[in-house]
LUMPA-272077 format. One record per atom (N, C-alpha, C): residue number from 1; residue in three letters; chain; atom name; y, x, z. Coordinates in nm, 3 decimals, decimal comma. Example, Ala and Ser with C-alpha at 12.3 -4.5 7.8 and 13.67 -1.06 7.14 Angstrom:
 roti vexba badren baza       Y       X       Z
    1   ALA      A    N  -0,569   1,319   0,780
    1   ALA      A   CA  -0,450   1,230   0,780
    1   ALA      A    C  -0,330   1,320   0,780
    2   SER      A    N  -0,225   1,285   0,708
    2   SER      A   CA  -0,106   1,367   0,714
    2   SER      A    C   0,003   1,290   0,787
# end
This chain:
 roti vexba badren baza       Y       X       Z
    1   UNK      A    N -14,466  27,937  14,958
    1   UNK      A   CA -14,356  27,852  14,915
    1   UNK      A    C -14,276  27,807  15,037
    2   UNK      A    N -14,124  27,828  15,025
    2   UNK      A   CA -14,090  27,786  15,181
    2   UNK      A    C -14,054  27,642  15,157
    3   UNK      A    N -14,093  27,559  15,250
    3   UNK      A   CA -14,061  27,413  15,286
    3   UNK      A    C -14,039  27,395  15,403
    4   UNK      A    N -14,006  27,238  15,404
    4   UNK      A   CA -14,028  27,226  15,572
    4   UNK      A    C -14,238  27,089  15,535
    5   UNK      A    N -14,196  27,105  15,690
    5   UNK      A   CA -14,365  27,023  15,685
    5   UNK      A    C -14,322  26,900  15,797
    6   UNK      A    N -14,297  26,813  15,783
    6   UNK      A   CA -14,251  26,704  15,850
    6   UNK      A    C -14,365  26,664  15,901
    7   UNK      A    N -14,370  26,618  16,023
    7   UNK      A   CA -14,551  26,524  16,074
    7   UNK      A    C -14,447  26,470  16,249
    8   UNK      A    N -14,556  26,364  16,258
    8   UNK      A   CA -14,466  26,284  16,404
    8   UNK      A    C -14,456  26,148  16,381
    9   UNK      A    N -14,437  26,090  16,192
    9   UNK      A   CA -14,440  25,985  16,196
    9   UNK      A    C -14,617  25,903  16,244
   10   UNK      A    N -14,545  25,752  16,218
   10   UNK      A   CA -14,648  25,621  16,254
   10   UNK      A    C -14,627  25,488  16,260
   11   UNK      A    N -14,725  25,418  16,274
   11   UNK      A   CA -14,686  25,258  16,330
   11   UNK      A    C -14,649  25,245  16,429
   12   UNK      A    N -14,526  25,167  16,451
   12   UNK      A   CA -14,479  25,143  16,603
   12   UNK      A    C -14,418  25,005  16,641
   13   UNK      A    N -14,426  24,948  16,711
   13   UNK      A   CA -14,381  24,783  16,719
   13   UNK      A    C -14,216  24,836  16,741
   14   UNK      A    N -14,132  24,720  16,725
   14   UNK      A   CA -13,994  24,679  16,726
   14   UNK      A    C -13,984  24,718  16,890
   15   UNK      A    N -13,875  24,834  16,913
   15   UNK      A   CA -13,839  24,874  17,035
   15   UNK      A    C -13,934  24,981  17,113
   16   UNK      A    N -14,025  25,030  17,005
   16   UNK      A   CA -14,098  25,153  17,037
   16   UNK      A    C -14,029  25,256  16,998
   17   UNK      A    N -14,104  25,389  17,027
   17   UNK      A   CA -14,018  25,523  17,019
   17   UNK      A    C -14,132  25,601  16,976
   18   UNK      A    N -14,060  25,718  16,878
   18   UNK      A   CA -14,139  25,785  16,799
   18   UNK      A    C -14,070  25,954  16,826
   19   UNK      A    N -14,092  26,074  16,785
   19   UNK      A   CA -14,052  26,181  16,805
   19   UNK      A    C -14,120  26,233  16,673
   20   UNK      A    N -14,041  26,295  16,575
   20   UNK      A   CA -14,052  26,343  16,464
   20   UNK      A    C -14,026  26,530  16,511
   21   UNK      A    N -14,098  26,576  16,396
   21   UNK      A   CA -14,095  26,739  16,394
   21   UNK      A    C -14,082  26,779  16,256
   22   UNK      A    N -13,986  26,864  16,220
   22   UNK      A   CA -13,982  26,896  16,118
   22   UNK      A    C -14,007  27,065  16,133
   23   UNK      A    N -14,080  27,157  16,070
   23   UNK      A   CA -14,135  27,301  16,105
   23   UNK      A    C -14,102  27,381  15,949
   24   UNK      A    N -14,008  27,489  15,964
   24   UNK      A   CA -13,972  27,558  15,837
   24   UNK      A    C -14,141  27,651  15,809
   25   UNK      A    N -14,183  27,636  15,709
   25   UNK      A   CA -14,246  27,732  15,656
   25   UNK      A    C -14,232  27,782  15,555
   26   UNK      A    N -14,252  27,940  15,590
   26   UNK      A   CA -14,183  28,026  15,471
   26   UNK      A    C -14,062  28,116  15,411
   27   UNK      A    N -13,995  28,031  15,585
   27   UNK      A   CA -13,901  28,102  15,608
   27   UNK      A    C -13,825  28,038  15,718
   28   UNK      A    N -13,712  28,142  15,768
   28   UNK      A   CA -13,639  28,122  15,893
   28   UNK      A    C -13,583  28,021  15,898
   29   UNK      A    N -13,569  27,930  16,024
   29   UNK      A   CA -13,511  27,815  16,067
   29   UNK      A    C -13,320  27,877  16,095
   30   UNK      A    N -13,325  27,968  16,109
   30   UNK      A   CA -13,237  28,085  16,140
   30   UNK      A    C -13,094  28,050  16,054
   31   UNK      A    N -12,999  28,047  16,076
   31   UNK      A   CA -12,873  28,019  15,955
   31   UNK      A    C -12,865  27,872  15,876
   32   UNK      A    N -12,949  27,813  15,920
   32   UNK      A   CA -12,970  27,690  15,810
   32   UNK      A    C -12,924  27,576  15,901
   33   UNK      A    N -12,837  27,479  15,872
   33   UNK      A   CA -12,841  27,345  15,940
   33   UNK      A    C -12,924  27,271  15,880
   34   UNK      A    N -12,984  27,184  15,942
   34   UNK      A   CA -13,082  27,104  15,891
   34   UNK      A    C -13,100  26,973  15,946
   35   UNK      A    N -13,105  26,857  15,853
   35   UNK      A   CA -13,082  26,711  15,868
   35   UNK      A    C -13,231  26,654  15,816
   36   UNK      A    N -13,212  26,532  15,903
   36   UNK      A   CA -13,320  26,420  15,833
   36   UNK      A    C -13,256  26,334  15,730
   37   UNK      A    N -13,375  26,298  15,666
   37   UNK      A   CA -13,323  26,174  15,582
   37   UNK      A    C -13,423  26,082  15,534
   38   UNK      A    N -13,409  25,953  15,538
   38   UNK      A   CA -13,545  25,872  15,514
   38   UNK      A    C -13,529  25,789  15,386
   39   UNK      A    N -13,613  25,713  15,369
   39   UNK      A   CA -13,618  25,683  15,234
   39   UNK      A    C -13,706  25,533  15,241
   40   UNK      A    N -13,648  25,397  15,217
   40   UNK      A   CA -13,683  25,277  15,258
   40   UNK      A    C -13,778  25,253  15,097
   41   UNK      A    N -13,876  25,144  15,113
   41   UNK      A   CA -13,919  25,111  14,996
   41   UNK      A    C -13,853  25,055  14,939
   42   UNK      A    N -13,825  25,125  14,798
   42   UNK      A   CA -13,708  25,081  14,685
   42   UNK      A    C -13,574  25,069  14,705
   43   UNK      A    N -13,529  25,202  14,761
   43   UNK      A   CA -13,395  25,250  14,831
   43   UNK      A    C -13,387  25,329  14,789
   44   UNK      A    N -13,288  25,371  14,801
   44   UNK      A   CA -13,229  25,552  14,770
   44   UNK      A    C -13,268  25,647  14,877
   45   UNK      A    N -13,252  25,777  14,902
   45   UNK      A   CA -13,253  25,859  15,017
   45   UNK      A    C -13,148  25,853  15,076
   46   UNK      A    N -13,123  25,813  15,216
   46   UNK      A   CA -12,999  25,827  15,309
   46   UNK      A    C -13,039  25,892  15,421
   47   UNK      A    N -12,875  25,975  15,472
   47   UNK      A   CA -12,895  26,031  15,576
   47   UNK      A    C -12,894  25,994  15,691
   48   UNK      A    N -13,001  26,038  15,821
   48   UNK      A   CA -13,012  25,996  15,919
   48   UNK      A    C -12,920  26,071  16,020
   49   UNK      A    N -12,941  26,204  16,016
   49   UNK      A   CA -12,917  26,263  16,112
   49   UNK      A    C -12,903  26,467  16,074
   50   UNK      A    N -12,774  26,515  16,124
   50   UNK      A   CA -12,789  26,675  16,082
   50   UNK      A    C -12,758  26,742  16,234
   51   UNK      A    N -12,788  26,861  16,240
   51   UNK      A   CA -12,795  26,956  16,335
   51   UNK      A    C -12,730  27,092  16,247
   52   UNK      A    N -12,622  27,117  16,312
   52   UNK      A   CA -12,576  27,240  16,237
   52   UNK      A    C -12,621  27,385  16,304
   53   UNK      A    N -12,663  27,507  16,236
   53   UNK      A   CA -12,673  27,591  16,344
   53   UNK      A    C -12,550  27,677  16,418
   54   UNK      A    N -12,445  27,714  16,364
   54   UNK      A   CA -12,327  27,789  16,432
   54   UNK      A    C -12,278  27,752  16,554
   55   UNK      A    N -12,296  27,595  16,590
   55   UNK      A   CA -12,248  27,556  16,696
   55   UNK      A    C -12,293  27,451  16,747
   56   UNK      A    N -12,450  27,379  16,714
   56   UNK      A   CA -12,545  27,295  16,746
   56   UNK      A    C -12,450  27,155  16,715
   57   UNK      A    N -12,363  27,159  16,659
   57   UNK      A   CA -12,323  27,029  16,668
   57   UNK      A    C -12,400  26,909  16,600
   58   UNK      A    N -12,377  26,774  16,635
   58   UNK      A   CA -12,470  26,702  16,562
   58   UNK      A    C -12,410  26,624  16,530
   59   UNK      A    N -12,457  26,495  16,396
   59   UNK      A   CA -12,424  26,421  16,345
   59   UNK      A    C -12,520  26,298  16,296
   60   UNK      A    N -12,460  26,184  16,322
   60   UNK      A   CA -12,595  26,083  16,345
   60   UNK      A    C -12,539  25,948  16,226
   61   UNK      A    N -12,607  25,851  16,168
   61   UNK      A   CA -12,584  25,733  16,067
   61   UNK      A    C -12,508  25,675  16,172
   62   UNK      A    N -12,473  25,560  16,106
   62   UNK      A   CA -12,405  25,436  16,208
   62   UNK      A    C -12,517  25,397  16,279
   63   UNK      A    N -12,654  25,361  16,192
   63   UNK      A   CA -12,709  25,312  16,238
   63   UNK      A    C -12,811  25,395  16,386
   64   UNK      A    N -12,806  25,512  16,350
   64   UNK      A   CA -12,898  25,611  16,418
   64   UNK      A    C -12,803  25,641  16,571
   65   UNK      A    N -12,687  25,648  16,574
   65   UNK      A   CA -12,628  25,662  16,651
   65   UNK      A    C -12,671  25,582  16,796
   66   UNK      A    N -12,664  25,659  16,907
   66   UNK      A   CA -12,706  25,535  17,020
   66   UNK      A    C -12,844  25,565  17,014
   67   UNK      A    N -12,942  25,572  16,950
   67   UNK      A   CA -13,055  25,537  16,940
   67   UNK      A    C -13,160  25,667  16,926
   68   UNK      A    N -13,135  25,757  16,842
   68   UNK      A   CA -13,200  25,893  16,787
   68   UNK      A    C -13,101  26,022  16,840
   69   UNK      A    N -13,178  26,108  16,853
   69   UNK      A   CA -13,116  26,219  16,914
   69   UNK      A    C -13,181  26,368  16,834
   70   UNK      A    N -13,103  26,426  16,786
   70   UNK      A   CA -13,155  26,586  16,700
   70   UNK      A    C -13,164  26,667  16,784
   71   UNK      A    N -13,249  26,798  16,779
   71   UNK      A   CA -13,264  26,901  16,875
   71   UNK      A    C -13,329  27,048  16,763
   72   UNK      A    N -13,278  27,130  16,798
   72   UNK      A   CA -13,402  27,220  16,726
   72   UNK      A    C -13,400  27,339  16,818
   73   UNK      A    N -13,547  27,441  16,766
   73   UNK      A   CA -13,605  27,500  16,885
   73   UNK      A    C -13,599  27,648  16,783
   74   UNK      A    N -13,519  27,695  16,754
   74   UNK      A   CA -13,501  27,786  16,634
   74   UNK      A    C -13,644  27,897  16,653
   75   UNK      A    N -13,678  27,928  16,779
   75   UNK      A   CA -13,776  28,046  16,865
   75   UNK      A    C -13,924  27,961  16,781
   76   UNK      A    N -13,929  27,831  16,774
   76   UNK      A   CA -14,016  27,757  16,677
   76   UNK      A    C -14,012  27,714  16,552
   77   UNK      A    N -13,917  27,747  16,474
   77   UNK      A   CA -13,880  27,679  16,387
   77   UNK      A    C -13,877  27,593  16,354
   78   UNK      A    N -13,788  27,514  16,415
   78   UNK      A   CA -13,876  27,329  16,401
   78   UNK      A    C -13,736  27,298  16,468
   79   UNK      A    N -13,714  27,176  16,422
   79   UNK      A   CA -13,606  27,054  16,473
   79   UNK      A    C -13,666  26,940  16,490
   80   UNK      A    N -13,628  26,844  16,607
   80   UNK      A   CA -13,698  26,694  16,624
   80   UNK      A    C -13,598  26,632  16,586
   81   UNK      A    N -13,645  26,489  16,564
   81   UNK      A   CA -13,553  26,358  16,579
   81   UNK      A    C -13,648  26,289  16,694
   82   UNK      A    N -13,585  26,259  16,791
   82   UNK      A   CA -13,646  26,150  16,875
   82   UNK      A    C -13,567  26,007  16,825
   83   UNK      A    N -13,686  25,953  16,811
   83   UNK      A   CA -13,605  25,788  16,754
   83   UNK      A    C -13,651  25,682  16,912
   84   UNK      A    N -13,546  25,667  16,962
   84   UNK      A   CA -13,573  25,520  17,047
   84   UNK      A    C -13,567  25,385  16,972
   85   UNK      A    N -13,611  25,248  17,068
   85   UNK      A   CA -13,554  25,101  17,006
   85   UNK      A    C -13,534  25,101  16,884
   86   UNK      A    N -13,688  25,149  16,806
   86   UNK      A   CA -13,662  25,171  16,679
   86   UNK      A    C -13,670  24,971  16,600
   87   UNK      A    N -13,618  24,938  16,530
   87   UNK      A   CA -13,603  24,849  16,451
   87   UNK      A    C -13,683  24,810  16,329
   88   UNK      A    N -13,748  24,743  16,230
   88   UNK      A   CA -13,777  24,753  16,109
   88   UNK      A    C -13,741  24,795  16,019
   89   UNK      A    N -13,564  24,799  16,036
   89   UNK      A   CA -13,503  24,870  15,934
   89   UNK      A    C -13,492  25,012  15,897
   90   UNK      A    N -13,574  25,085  16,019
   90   UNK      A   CA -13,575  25,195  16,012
   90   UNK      A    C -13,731  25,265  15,992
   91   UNK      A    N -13,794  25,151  15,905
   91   UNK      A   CA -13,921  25,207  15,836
   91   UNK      A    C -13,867  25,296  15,735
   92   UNK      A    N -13,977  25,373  15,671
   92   UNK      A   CA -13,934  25,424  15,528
   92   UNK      A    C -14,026  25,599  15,559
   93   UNK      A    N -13,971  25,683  15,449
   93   UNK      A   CA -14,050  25,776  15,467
   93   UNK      A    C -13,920  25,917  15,508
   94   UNK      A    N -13,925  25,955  15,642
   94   UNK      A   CA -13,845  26,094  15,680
   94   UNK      A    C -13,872  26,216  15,596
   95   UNK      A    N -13,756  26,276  15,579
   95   UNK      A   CA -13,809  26,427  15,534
   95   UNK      A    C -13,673  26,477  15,579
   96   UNK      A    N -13,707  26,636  15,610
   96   UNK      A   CA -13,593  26,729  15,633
   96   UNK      A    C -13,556  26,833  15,496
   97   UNK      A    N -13,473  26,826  15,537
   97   UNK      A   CA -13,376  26,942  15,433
   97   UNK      A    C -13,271  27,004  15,515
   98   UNK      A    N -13,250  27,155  15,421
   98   UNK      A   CA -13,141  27,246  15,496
   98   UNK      A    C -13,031  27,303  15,410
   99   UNK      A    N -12,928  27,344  15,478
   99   UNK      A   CA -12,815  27,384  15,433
   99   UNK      A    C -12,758  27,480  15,506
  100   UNK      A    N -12,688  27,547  15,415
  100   UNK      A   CA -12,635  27,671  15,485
  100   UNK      A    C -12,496  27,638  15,615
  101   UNK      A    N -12,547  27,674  15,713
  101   UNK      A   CA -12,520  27,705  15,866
  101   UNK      A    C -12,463  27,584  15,893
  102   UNK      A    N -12,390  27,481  15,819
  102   UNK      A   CA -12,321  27,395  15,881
  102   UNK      A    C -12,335  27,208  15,795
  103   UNK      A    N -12,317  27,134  15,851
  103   UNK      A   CA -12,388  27,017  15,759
  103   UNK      A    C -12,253  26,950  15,718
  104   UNK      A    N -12,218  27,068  15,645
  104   UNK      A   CA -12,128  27,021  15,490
  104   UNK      A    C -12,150  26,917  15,364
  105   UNK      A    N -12,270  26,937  15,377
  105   UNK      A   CA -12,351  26,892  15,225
  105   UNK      A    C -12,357  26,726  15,261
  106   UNK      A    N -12,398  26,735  15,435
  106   UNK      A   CA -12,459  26,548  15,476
  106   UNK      A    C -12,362  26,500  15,462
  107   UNK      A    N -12,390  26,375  15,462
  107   UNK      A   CA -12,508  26,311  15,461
  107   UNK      A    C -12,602  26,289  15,275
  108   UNK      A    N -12,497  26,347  15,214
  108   UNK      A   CA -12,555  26,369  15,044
  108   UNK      A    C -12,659  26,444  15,059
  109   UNK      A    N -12,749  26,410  15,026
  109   UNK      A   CA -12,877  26,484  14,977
  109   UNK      A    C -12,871  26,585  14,847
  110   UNK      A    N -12,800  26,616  14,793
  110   UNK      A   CA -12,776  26,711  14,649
  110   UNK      A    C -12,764  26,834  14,669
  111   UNK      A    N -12,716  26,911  14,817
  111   UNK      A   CA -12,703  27,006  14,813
  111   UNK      A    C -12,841  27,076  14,923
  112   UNK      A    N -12,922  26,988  14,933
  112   UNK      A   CA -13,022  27,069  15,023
  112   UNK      A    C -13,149  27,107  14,953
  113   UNK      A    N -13,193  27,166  15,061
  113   UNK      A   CA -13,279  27,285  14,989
  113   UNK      A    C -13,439  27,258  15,089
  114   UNK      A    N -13,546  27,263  15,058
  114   UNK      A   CA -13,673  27,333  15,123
  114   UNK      A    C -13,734  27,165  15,156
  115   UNK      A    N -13,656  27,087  15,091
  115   UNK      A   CA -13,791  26,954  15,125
  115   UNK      A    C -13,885  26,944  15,130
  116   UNK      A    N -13,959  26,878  15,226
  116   UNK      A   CA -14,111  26,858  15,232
  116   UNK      A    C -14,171  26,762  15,179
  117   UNK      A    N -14,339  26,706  15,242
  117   UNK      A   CA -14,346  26,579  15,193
  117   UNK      A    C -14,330  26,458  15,268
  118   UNK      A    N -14,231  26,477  15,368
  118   UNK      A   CA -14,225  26,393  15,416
  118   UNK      A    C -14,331  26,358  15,535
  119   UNK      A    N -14,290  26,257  15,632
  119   UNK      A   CA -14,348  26,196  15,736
  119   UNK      A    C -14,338  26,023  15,690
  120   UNK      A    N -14,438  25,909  15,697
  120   UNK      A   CA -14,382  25,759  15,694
  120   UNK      A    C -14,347  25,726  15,854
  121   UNK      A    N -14,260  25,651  15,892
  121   UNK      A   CA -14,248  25,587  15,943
  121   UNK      A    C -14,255  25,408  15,934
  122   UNK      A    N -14,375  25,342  16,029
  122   UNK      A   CA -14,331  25,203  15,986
  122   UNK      A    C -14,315  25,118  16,098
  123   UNK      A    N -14,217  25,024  16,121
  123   UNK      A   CA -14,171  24,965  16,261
  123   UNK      A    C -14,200  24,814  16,231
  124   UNK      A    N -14,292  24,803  16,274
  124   UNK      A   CA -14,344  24,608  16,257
  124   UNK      A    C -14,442  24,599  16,387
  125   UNK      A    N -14,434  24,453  16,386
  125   UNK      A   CA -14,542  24,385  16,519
  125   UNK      A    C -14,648  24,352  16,409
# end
């Protein structure tokens, strides 16, 4: 079944830093842009962050901006989010999704494809 497999999350105090991995299985990381998106308790899914592949460009929340940085390693199939000075508000549970070559679809979640189950993230003292 192709998905992605998200793992990286954890507990982290207010102004800690975390590094997320998201890993295609099942199929190529290859042609696909691919974004995070997290999911707060009793929230909707919003987008964090996309990585397009045609021209690596990236795209970050208001809030993520400054703070988180996208990368992907296509030779691995896998994209990170490094999250710095992470906040409480940015608990919740990450997952990646992909789209074809360019992140048209983000920050809407409706048009992506290969979700996983997610990673939690939780940011408290």
């Amino acid at each position: 079944q192709a998905q992605f497999e998200e793992s990286g999350g954890g507990l982290v105090q207010p102004g800690g830093s975390l590094t997320l991995s998201c890993t295609a299985s099942g199929f190529a990381l290859t042609y696909n842009a691919v974004a995070w998106f997290r999911q707060a308790p009793g929230k909707e899914r919003e987008g964090v962050s996309c990585i397009s592949y045609t021209d690596r460009k990236s795209f970050y929340s208001a809030s993520a901006k400054g703070r988180f940085t996208i990368s992907r390693d296509d030779a691995k199939n896998t994209v990170y989010l490094q999250m710095t000075n992470l906040k409480p508000e940015d608990t919740g549970v990450y997952y990646c999704g992909a789209e074809s070559q360019t992140c048209g679809y983000y920050p809407r979640d409706n048009g992506m494809r290969y979700w996983g189950k997610g990673t939690p993230v939780t940011v408290s003292s």
